[in-house]
C-alpha positions in Angstrom: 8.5 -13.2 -1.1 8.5 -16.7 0.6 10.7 -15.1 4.2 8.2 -12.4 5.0 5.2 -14.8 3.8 6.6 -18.1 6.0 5.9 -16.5 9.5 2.2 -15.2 8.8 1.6 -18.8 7.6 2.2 -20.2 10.4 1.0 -18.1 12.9 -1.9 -19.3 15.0 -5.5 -19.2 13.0 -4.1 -19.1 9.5 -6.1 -22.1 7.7 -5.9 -23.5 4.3 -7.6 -21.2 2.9 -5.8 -18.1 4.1 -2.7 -19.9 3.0 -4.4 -20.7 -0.7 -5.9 -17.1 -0.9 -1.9 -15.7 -0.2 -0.5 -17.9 -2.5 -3.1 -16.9 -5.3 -1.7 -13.3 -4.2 1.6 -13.8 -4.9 1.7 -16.0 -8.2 -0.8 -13.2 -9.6 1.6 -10.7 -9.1 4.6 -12.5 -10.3 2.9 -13.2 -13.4 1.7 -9.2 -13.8 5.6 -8.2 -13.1 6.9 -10.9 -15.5 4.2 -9.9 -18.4 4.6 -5.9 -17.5 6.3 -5.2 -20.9 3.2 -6.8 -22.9 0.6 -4.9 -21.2 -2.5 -4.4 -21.3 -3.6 -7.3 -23.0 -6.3 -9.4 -22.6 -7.0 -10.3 -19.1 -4.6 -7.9 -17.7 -6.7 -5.8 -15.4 -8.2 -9.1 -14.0 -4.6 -10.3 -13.2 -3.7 -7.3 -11.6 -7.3 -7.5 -9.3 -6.2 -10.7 -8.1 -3.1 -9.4 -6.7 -4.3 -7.5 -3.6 -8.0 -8.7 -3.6 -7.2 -12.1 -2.2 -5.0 -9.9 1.2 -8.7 -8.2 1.4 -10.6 -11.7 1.5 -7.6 -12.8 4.2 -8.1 -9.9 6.2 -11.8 -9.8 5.9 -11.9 -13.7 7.2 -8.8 -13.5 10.0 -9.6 -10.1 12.0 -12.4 -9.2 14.4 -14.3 -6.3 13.5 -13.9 -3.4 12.6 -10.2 -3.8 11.9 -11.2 -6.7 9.5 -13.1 -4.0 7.4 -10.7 -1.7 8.1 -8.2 -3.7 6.5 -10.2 -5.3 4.0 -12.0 -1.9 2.8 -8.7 -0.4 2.1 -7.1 -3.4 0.5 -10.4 -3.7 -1.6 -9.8 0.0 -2.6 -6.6 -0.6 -3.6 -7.9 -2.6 -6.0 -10.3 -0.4 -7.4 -7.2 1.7 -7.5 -5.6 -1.0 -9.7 -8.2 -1.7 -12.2 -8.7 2.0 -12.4 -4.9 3.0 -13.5 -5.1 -0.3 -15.8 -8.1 1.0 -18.0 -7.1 4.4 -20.1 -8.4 7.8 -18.8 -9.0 6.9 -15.5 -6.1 7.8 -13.8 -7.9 10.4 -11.6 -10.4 7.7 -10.5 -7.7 5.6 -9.2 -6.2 7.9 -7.4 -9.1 8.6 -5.9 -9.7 5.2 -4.8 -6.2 5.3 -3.4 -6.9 8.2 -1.5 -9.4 6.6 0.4 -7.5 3.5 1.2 -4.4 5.6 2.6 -7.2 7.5 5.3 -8.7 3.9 5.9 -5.4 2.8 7.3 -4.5 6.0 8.5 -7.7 5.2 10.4 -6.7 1.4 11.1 -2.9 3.0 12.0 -4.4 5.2 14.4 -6.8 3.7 16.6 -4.2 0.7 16.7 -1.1 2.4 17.5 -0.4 2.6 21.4 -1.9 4.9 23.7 -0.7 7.7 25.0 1.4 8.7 22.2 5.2 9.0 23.3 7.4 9.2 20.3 10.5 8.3 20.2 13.7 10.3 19.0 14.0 8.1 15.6 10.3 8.6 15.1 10.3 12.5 15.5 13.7 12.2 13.3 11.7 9.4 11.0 8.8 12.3 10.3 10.7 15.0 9.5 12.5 13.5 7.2 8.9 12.0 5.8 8.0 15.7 5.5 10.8 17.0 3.6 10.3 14.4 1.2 7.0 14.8 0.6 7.5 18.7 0.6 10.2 18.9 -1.2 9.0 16.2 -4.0 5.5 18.2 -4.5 7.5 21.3 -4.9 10.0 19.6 -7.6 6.8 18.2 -9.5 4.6 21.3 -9.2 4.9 22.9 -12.0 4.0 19.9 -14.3 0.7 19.2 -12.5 -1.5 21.5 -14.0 -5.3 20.8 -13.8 -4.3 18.3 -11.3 -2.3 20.4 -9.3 -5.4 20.1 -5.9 -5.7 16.0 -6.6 -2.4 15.6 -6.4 -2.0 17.7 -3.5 -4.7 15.8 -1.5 -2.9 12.4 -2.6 0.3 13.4 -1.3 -1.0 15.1 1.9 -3.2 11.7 2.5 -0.5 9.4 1.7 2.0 11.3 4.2 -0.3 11.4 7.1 -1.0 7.2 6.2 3.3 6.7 6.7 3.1 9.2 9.4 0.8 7.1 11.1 2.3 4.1 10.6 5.9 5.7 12.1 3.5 7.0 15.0 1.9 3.7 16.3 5.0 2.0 17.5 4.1 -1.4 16.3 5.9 -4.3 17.0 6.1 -5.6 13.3 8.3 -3.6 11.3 6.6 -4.7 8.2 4.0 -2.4 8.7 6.6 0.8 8.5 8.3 -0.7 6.0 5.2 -1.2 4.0 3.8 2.1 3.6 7.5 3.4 2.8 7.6 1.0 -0.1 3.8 2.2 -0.9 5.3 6.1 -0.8 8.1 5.3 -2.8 5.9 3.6 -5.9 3.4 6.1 -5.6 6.8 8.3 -5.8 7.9 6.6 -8.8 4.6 7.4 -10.4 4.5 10.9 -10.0 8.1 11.5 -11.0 7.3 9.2 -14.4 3.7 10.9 -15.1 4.3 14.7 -14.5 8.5 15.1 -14.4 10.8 12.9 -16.1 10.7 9.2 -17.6 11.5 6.6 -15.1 14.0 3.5 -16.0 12.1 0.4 -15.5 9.4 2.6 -14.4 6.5 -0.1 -14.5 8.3 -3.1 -12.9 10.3 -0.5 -10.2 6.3 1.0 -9.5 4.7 -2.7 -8.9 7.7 -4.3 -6.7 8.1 -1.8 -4.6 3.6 -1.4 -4.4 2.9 -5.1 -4.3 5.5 -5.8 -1.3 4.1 -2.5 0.3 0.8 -3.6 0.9 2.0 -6.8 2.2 4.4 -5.7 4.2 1.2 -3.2 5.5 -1.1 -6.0 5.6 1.1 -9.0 6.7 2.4 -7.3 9.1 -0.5 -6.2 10.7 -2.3 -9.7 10.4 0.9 -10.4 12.5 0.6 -7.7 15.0 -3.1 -9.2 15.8 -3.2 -12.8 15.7 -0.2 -12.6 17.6 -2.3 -11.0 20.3 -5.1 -13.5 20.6 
């Protein structure tokens, strides 16, 4: 966690408290992987807040509008998506707070990316593939969904376009692809637990690969920007 962290440290405009507020972020979420097996006990959903609501407070402070509430908003969602899938019965809740944050940076993906789009033969080859997955991994988990057969479908569709986007916009900091991949592959690793077939090591597999998702997504992005000021 320390390599990708060390260069968005020290890049230009990243204060004490940016640096504090990161480091909250990351011994939260060390803590929630290390106590995953005892969970939920008391304190547990408030653990798991302070994970990516400290990137949202980061973002919020470093970036000029509106890709600070861009960023922020969908970070903050995220969130809301945590402490929703953390409390019992609520699992359709958080998904649709995760929802929204994947077309908030679908948003913040797309009005970023560079302009006029010319795609490259890797990214047309890098979406294709992305669409076979996600095709061929809602087909596979289909007929499990049931009742939430059209919420799932949303959340896949909304997901796809927010890695699509990502592939699209040709940023110089890779972190950002590999972000959202990371984010697909938990959310992946979800779906395949919940409505197919148990998971090994399903919970800590799910929060490694979605906690260094959304800092990949929003390190690298704080990179992309305050490296162009």
């Amino acid at each position: 966690m320390s390599a990708p962290a060390l260069p968005i440290i020290q890049a230009r405009g990243f204060s004490a408290i940016e640096r504090a507020l990161l480091w909250l972020s990351a011994a939260c979420s060390l803590s929630y992987f290390i106590t995953k097996s005892w969970q939920p006990y008391p304190g547990s959903v408030v653990l798991k807040a302070l994970c990516i609501a400290p990137l949202a407070l980061i973002a919020l402070r470093l970036l000029n509008q509106p890709d600070n509430w861009l960023l922020g908003s969908a970070l903050l969602f995220s969130t809301l998506g945590d402490i929703f899938l953390e409390l019992n019965g609520f699992f359709v809740q958080g998904l649709g707070a995760f929802l929204i944050a994947h077309l908030i940076y679908l948003v913040l993906f797309a009005r970023n990316g560079r302009h006029p789009l010319q795609l490259t033969s890797n990214q047309v080859t890098s979406l294709l593939a992305l669409l076979l997955y996600s095709f061929a991994l809602t087909t596979w988990l289909w007929p499990g969904l049931d009742k939430l057969a059209v919420p799932v479908l949303l959340y896949v569709c909304a997901i796809t376009l927010m890695v699509a986007s990502a592939i699209a916009a040709r940023f110089r900091q890779s972190w950002i692809v590999w972000g959202a991949l990371l984010f697909l592959i938990s959310d992946s690793l979800i779906g395949i637990s919940k409505f197919k077939t148990p998971v090994p090591l399903r919970d800590h597999l799910v929060w490694a690969t979605y906690y260094l998702g959304q800092c990949g997504i929003a390190w690298g992005f704080l990179r992309e920007k305050l490296e162009q000021d």
